[in-house]
C-alpha positions in Angstrom: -78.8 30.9 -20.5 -80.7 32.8 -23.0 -84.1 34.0 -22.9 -86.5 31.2 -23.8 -88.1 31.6 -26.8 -91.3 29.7 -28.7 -91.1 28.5 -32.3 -93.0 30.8 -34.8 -96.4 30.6 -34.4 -99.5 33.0 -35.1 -101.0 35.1 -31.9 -104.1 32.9 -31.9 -101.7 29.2 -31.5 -100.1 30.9 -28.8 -102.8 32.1 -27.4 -104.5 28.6 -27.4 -102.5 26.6 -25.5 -102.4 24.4 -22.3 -100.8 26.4 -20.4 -102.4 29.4 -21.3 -105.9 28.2 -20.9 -104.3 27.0 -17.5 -103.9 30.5 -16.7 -107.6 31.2 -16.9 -108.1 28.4 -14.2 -105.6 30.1 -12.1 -106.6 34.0 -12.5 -110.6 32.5 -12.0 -109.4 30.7 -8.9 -107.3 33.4 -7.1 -110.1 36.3 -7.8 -113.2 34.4 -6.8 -112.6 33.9 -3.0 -111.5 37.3 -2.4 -114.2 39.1 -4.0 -116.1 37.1 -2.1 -114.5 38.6 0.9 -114.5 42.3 -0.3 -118.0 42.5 -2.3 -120.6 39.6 -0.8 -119.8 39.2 2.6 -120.3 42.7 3.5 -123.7 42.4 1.6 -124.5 39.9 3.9 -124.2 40.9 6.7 -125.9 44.5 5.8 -129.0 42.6 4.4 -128.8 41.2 8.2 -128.6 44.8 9.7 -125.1 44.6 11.0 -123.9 47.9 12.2 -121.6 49.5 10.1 -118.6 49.5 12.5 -118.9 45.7 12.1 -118.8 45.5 8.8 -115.4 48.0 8.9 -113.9 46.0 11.0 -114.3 42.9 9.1 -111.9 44.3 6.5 -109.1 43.5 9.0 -110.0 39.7 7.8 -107.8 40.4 4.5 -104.7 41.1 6.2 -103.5 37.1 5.4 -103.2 38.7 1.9 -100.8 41.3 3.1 -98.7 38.5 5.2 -98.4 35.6 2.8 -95.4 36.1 2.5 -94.3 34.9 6.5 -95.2 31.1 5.6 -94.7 31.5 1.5 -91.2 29.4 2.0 -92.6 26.2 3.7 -95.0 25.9 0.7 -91.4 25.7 -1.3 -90.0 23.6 0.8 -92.5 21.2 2.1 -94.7 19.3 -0.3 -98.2 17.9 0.7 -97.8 14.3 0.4 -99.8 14.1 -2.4 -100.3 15.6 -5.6 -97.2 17.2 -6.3 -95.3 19.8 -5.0 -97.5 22.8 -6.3 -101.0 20.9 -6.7 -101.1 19.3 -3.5 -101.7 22.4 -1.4 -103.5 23.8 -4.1 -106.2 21.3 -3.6 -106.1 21.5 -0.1 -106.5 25.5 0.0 -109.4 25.0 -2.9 -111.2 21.6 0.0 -111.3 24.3 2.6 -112.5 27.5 0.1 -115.4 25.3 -1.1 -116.0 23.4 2.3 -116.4 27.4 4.3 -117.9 29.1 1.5 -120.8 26.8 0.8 -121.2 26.5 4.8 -121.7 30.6 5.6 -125.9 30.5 5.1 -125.9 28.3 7.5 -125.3 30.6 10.0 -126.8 33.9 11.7 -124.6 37.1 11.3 -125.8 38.5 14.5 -125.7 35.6 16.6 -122.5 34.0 15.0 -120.3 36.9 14.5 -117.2 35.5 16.1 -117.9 32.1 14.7 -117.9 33.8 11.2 -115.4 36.0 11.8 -113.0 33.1 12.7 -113.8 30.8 9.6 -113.5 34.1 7.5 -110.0 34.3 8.5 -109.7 30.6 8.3 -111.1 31.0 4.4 -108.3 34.2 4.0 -105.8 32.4 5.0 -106.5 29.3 2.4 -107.4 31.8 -0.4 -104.0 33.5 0.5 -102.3 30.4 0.8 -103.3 29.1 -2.3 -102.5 32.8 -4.3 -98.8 31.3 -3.6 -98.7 28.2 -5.1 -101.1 29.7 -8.2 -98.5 32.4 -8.7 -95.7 30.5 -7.8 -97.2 26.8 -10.1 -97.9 29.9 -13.4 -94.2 30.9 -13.3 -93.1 27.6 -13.7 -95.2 26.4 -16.2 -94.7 29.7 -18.4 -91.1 30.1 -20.2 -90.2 33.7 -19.8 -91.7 35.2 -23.2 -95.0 33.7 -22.4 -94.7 35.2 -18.9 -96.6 38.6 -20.3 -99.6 37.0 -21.9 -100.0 34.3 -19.2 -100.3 36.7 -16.9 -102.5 38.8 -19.2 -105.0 36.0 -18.8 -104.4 35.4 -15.5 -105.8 38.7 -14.3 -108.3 39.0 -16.6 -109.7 35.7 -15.6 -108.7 37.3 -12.0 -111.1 40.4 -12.6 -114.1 38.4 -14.5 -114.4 35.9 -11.5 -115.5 39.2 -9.1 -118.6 39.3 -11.6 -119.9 36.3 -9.5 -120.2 37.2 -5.9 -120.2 40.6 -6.8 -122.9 40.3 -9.6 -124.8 37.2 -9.8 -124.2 36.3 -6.3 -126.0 39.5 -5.2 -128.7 39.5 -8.0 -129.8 35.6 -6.6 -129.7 37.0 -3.1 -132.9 39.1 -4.2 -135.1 36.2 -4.6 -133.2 33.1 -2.6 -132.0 32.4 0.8 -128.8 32.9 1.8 -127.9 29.7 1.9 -128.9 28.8 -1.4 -126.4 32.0 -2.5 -123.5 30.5 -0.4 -124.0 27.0 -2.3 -124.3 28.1 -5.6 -121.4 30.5 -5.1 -119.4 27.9 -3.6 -120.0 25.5 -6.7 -118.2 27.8 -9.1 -114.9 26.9 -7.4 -115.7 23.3 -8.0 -114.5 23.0 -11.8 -111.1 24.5 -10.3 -111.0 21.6 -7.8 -111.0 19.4 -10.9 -108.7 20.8 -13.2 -105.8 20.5 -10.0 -106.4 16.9 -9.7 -106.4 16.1 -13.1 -103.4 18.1 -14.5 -99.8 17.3 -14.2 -97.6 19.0 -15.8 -96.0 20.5 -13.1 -92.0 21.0 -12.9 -90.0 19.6 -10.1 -87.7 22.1 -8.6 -85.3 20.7 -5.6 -84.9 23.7 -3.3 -83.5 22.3 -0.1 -81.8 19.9 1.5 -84.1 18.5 4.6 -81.2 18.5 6.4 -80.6 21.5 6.7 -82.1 23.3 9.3 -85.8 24.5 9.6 -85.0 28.2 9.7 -82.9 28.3 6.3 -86.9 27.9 4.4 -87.0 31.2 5.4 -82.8 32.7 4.7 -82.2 30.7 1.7 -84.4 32.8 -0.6 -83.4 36.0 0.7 -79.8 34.7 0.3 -80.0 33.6 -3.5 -81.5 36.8 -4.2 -78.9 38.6 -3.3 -76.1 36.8 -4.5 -77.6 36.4 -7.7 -79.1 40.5 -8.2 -76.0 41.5 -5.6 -76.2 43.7 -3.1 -77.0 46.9 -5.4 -79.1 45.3 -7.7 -81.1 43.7 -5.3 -81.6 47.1 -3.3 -82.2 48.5 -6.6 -85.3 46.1 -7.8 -86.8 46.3 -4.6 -87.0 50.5 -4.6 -88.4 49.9 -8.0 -91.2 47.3 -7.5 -91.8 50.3 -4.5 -92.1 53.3 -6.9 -93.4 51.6 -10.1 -97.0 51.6 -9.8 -97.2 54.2 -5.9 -98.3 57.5 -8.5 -101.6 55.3 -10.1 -102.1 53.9 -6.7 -102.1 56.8 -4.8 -104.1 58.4 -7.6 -107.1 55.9 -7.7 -107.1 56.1 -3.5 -109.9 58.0 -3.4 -111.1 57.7 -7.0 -114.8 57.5 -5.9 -115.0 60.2 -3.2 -113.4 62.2 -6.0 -115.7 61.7 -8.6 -118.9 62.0 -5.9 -117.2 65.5 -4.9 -117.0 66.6 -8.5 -120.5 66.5 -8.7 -121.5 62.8 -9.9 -124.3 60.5 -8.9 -123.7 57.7 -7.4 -125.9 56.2 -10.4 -123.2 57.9 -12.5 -120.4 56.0 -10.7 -122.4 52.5 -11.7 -123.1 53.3 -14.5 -119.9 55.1 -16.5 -117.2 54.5 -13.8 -117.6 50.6 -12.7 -118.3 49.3 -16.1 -115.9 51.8 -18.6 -112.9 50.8 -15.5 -113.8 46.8 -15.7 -114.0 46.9 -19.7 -110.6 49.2 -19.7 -108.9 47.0 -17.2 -109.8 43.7 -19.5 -108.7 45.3 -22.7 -105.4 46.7 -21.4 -104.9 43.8 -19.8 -105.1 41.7 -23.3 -103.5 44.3 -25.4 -100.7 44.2 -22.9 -100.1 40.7 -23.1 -100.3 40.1 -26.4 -97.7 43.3 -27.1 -95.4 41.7 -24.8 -95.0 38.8 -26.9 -93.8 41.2 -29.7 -91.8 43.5 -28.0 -91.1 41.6 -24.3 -91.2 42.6 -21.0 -88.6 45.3 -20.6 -89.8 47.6 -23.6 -93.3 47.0 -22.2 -92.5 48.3 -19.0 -91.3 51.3 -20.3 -94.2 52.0 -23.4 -96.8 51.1 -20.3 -95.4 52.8 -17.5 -95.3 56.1 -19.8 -99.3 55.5 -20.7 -100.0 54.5 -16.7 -97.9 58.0 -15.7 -99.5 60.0 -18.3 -103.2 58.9 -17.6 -102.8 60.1 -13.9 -103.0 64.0 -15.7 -106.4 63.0 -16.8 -107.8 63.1 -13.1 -106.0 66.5 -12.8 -107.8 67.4 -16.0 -111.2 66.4 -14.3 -110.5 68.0 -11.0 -109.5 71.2 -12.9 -113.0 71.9 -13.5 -113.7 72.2 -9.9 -117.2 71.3 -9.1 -119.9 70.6 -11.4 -123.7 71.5 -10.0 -125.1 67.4 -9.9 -128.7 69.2 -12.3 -126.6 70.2 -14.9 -124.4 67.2 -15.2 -125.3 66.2 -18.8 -123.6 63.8 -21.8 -120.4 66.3 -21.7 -119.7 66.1 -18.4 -120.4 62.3 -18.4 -118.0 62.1 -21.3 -115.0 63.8 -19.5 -116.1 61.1 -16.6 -115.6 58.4 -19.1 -112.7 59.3 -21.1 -110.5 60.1 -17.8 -111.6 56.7 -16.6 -111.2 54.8 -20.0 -107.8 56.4 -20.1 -107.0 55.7 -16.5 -108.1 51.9 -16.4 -106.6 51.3 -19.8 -103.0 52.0 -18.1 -103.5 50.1 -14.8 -104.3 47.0 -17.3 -101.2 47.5 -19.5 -99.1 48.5 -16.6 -99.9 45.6 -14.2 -99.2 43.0 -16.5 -96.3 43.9 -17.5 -95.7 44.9 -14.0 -96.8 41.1 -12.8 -94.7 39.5 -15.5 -91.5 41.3 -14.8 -91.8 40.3 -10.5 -92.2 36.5 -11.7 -89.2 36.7 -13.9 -87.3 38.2 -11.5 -87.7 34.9 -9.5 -85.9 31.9 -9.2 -87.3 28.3 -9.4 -86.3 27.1 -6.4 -87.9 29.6 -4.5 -90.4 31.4 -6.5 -93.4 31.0 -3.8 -91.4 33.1 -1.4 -89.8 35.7 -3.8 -92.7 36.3 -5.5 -94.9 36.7 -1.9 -92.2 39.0 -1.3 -92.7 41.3 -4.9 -95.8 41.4 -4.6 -96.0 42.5 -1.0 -93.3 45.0 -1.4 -95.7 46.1 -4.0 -98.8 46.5 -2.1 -97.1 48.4 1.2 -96.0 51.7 -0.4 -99.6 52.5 -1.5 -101.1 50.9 1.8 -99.3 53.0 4.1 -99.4 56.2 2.2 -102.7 56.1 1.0 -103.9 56.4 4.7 -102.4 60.2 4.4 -104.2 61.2 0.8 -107.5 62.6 2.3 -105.4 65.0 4.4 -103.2 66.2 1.5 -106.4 66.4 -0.7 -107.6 68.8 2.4 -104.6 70.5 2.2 -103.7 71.1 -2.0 -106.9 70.2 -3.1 -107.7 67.9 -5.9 -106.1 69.5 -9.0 -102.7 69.8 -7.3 -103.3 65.9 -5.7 -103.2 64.5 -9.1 -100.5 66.2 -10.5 -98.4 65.4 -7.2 -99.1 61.7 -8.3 -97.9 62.5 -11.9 -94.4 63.4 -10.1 -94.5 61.0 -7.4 -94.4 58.1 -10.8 -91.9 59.2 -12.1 -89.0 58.0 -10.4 -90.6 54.4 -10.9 -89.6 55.7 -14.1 -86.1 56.6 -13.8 -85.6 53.1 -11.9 -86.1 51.2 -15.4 -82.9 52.5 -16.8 -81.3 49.8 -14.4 -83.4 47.3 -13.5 -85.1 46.7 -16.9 -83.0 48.6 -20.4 -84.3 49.2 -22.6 -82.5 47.3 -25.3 -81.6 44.5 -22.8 -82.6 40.5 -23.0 -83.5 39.1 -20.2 -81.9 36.5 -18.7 -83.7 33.0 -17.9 -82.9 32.1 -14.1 -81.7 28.3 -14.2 -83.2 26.2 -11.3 
């Protein structure tokens, strides 16, 4: 079958559809509860005086993130007995989100540390569950040459939910109780609760016969991977989701003890770094997906992957200044912080949706929970597991020769596209 295609229609009618205002629910949905994780509750609990070992070790509460993909295939296989196949455990992930989230205030960090900790990994474990079905429920809704602005949206509506408990969350927990923070912040996920009992538009997909037994959830997508890529291929699309973003992730590791070492204030890092990377990120992010409906997703893979690659040099261009002294840091040297970082952000938005869209297109229907917990795990581990090592190679090279190490180390994600995605190839729609 041929790649899908949408009759002609302007930028703005594609732009404003259903389904595409469907991904903003999704994107909003999937990035409020994590931030949540990452950016309030550690707030919390240092308003409370928690030591700070505590408040590391809590970060071993997002490792459901990392593992989604170990029960991925039941939510293909099983649906909840209401709602649908995709919305019913949608809407149970989103009862439990709201239900734990709007419950924290009510307890005392440093009396109720295990109690938190345990319905913190409860509320991971929802928010991780229900990532699945989002990302699994946007790929079936979206025909393949949406699948670049849909995902566009997606994490841009993923990125603008962090500004609540990161932003407003915080700001209200200067002049209200906590409680009254954890209720208010738990009400934002309410309009999402809505929308997934109200819409049905969901596709069927019949991925198993309940006969079969238990343990085939698990083989079947694994199996109809490879027999469909074969053997080859397969191995070949997994190296590349691997190497295709590892140089810009191991290059933004330690993005802000790099920037502190140049010289910067931490005022500077608030100031030019957090908001040039969010605005950056959001623009790429757009530009990305509304060039991919022009050109599609193989060409944009290659046109972003050369800016994400090339960007990486501007941090060697920083770092090639050594050290600036933090009194005579001045609008130059604030300029240089903000172009690198401009230039820097602007490729991680064009290159992760493209990135994003390619993984779900590489899925099949019957199984696109588990494949695409797969992809994006794959994705995530390289830069996990290496980026543990990049403080001792920085100690070793320094930060000059760092950067331009992650300039080489992108390139083979490079070299991998002349396989898995030519340039002047269609795509191919994967029948259900």
């Amino acid at each position: 079958m041929t790649e899908n295609t949408l009759p002609q229609q302007s930028i703005w009618q594609q732009i404003f559809t259903k389904n595409m205002l469907l991904c903003i629910y999704t994107g909003f949905c999937s990035g409020l509860p994590l931030f949540v994780l990452i950016q309030l509750i550690p707030a919390w609990f240092t308003s409370k005086d928690l030591d700070i070992k505590t408040i590391a070790a809590f970060t071993l509460i997002s490792l459901p993130y990392t593992f989604k993909f170990l029960w991925a295939a039941l939510l293909d296989r099983y649906p909840f007995p209401l709602l649908g196949r995709r919305r019913g455990w949608i809407f149970v992930a989103q009862i439990v989100l709201v239900a734990i989230l709007g419950s924290y205030g009510f307890f005392d960090p440093k009396r109720d540390i295990v109690l938190i900790s345990g319905l913190s990994l409860l509320f991971a474990f929802a928010s991780a569950t229900q990532d699945i079905v989002i990302d699994a429920y946007r790929r079936e809704i979206l025909t393949d040459n949406q699948l670049g602005l849909g995902n566009s949206i997606h994490v841009n509506a993923y990125r603008v939910a962090g500004l609540i408990p990161g932003g407003l969350s915080l700001a209200l927990a200067d002049h209200m109780s906590w409680e009254s923070v954890f209720m208010i912040t738990s009400a934002f996920l309410l309009p999402g609760l809505l929308i997934t009992v109200f819409f049905s538009d969901e596709k069927v997909f019949s991925n198993t016969d309940r006969s079969k037994p238990f343990y085939t959830a698990f083989v079947d997508p694994f199996k109809e991977f490879f027999t469909r890529k074969g053997v080859y291929g397969a191995i070949g699309l997994i190296l590349f989701i691997f190497l295709y973003k590892l140089g810009d992730s191991l290059a933004t590791t330690l993005q802000t003890k790099f920037i502190l070492d140049m010289g910067f204030t931490k005022s500077d890092i608030a100031l030019v770094v957090k908001t040039t990377s969010f605005w950056c990120s959001i623009v790429g992010g757009i530009v990305g997906g509304v060039a991919m409906l022009k050109i599609g997703v193989n060409r944009s893979l290659w046109i972003f992957g050369v800016v994400q690659v090339i960007t990486i040099l501007g941090f060697a261009y920083l770092a090639s200044f050594g050290h600036f002294e933090t009194d005579s840091i001045g609008t130059a040297e604030l300029i240089k912080l903000g172009g690198v970082i401009s230039g820097e952000y602007l490729g991680v938005g064009l290159g992760t949706v493209a990135f994003v869209a390619f993984m779900a297109r590489e899925t099949n229907p019957m199984y696109t929970a588990m494949q695409l917990a797969i992809f994006t795990s794959l994705y995530a581990l390289p830069s996990k597991l290496l980026g543990a090592s990049t403080g001792w190679v920085v100690e070793q090279i320094g930060y000059y020769h760092f950067f331009i190490g992650c300039f080489f180390v992108a390139i083979p994600g490079m070299i991998c596209l002349f396989w898995v995605a030519p340039w002047n190839e269609k795509s191919k729609s994967i029948s259900g």
